[in-house]
N, CA, C and O of each residue as an XYZ file, in Angstrom:
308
protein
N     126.033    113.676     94.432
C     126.279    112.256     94.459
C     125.012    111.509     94.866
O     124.630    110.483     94.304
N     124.296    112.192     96.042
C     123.104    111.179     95.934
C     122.013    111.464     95.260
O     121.056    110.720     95.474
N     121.854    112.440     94.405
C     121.462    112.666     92.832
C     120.668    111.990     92.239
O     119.455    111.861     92.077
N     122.193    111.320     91.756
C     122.660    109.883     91.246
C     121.864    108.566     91.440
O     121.635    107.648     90.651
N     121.469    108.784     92.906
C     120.970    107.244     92.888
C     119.482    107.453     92.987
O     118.809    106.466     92.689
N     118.731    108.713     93.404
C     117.137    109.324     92.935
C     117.098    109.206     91.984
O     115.943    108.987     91.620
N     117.972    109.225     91.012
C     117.296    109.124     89.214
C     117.067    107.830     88.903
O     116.261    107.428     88.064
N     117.809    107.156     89.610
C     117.231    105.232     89.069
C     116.271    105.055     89.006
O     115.533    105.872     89.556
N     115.784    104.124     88.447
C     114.439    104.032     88.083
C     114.481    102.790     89.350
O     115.467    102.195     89.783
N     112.893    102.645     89.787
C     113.143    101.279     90.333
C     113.343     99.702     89.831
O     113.041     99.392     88.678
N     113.951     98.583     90.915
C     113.608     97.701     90.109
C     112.270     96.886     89.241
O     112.250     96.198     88.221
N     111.089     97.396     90.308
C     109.830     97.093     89.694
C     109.324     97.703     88.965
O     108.239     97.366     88.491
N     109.993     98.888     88.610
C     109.486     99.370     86.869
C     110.084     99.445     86.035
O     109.895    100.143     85.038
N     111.497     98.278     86.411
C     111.827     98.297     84.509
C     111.724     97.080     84.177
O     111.416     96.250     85.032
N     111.968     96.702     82.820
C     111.026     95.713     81.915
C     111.461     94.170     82.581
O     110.828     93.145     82.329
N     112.543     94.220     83.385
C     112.908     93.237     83.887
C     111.905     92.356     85.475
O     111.681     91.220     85.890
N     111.590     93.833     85.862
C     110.862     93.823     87.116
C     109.224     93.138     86.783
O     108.677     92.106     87.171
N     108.872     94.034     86.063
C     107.798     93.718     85.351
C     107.637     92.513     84.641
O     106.495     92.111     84.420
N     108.309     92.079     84.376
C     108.652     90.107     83.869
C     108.486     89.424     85.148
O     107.694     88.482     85.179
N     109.049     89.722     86.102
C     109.074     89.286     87.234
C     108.078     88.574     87.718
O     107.879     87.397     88.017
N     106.957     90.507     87.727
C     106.210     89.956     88.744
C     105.131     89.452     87.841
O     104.038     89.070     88.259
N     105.440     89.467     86.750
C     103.928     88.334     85.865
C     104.288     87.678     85.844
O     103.568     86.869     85.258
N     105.484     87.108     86.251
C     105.723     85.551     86.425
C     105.354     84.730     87.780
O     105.129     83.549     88.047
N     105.403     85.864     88.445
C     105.285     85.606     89.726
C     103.749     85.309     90.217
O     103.267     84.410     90.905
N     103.168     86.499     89.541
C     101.088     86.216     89.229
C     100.976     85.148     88.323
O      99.814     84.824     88.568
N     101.445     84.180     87.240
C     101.414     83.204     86.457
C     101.637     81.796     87.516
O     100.837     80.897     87.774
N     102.849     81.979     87.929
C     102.830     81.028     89.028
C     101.898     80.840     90.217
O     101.401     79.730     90.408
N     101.669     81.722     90.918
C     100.510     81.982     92.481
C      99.337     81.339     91.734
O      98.811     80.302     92.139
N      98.762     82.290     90.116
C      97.338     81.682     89.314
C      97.621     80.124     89.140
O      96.723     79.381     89.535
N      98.790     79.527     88.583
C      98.696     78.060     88.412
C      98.965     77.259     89.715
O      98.711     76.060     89.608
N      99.375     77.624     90.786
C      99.346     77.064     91.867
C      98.075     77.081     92.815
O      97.803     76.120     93.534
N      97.392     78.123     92.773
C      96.139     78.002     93.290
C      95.196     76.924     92.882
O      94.654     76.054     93.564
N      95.109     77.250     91.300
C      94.287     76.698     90.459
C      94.341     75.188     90.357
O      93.352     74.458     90.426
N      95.644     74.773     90.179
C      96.203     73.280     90.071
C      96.243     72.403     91.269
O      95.702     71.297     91.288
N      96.818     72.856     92.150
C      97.227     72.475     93.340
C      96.318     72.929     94.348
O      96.924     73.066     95.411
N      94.971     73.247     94.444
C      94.207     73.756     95.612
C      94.500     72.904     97.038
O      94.856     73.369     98.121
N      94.198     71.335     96.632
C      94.176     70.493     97.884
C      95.775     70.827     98.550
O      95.666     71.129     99.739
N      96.815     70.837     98.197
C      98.191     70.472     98.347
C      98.202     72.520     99.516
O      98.689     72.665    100.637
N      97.594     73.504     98.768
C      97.988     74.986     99.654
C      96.782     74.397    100.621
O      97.173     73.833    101.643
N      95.180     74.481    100.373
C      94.172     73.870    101.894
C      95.682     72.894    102.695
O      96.355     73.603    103.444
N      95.995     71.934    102.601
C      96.374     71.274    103.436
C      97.482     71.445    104.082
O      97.797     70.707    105.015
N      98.367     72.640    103.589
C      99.159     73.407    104.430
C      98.911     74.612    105.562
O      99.662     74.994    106.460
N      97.659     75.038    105.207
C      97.037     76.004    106.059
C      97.405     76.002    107.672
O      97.839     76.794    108.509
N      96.935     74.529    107.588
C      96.758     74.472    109.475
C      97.905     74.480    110.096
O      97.985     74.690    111.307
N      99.065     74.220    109.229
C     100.442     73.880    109.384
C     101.418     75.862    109.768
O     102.225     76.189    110.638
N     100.789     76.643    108.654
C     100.678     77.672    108.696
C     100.282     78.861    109.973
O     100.844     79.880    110.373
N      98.546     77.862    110.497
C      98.492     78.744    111.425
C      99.472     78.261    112.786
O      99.809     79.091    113.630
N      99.804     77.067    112.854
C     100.667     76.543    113.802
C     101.974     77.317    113.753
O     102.408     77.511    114.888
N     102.580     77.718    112.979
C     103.603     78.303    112.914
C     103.783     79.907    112.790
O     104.842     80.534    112.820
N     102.442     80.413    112.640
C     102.038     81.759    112.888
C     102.124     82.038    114.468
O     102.192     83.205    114.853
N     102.122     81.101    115.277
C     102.082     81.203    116.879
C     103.577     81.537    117.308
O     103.475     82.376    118.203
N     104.309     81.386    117.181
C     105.497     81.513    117.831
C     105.996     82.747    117.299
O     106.442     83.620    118.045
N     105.930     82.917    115.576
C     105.898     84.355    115.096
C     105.511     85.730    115.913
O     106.171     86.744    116.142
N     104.283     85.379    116.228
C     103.331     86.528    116.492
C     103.820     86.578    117.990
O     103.968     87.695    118.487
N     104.155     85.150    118.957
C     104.741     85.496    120.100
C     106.139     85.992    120.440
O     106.473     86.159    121.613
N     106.830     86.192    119.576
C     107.952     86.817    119.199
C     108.060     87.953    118.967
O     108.554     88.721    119.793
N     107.576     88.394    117.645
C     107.193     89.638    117.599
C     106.078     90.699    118.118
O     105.970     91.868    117.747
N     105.345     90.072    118.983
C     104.118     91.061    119.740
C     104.567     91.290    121.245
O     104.127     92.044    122.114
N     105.843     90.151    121.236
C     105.944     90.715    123.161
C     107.452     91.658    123.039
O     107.914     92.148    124.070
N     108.032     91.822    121.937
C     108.927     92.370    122.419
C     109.474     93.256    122.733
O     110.618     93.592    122.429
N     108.370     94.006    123.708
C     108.599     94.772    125.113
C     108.015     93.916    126.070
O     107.503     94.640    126.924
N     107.845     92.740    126.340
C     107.984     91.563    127.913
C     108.802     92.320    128.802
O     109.885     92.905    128.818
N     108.067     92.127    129.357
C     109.102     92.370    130.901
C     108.799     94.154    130.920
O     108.716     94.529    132.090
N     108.670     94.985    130.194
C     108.774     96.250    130.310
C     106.979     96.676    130.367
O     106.601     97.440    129.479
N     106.257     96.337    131.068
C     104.768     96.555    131.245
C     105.183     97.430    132.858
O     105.187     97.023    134.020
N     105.502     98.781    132.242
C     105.291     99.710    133.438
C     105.897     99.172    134.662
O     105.466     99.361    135.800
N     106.879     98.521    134.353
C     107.960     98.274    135.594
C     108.849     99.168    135.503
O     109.762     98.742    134.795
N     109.061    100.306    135.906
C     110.421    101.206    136.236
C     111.017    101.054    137.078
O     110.881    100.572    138.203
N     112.349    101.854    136.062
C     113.632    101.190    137.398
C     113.846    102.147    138.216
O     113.916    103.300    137.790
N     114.010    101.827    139.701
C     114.251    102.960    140.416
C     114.339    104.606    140.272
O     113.764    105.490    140.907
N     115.181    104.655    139.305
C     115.904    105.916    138.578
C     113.831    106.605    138.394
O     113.315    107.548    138.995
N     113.400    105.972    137.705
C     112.189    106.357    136.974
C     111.470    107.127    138.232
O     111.175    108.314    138.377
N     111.328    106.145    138.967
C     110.469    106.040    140.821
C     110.876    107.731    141.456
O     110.036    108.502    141.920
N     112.511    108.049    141.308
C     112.362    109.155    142.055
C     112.672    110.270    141.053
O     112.987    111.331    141.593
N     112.653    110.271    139.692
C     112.087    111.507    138.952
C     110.783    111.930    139.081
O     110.418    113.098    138.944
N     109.964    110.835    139.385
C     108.740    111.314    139.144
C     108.072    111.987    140.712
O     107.053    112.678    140.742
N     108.782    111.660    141.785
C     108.508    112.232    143.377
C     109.168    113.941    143.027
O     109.188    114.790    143.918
């Protein structure tokens, strides 16, 4: 039974996927190209909102910087 689902092909290699993503490189190429000022002037907006991201996901072990709990304290005696 799970066979079955190793033989699929993926979605990014069948002809549908592959439409996709040249549509997807057609669009990014005419949006770069067309619109340069409009992506520059979102940037800064970007890195502003990269801050709370990155403080979200980089602390979350806070609070656990080699503070053990008791239990820890007398395994290690």
């Amino acid at each position: 039974m799970d066979n079955d689902h190793r033989d699929m092909p993926s979605f990014w290699r069948s002809p549908a996927g592959l439409a996709l993503l040249v549509a997807l490189a057609v669009m990014g190429f005419y949006l770069l190209t067309e619109h340069t000022a409009h992506v520059f002037g979102v940037l800064p907006y970007l890195l502003l909102f990269a801050c709370p991201l990155m403080h979200l996901f980089m602390h979350h072990g806070h609070g656990r910087h080699g503070h053990g709990s008791d239990d820890d304290e007398q395994r290690r005696q």
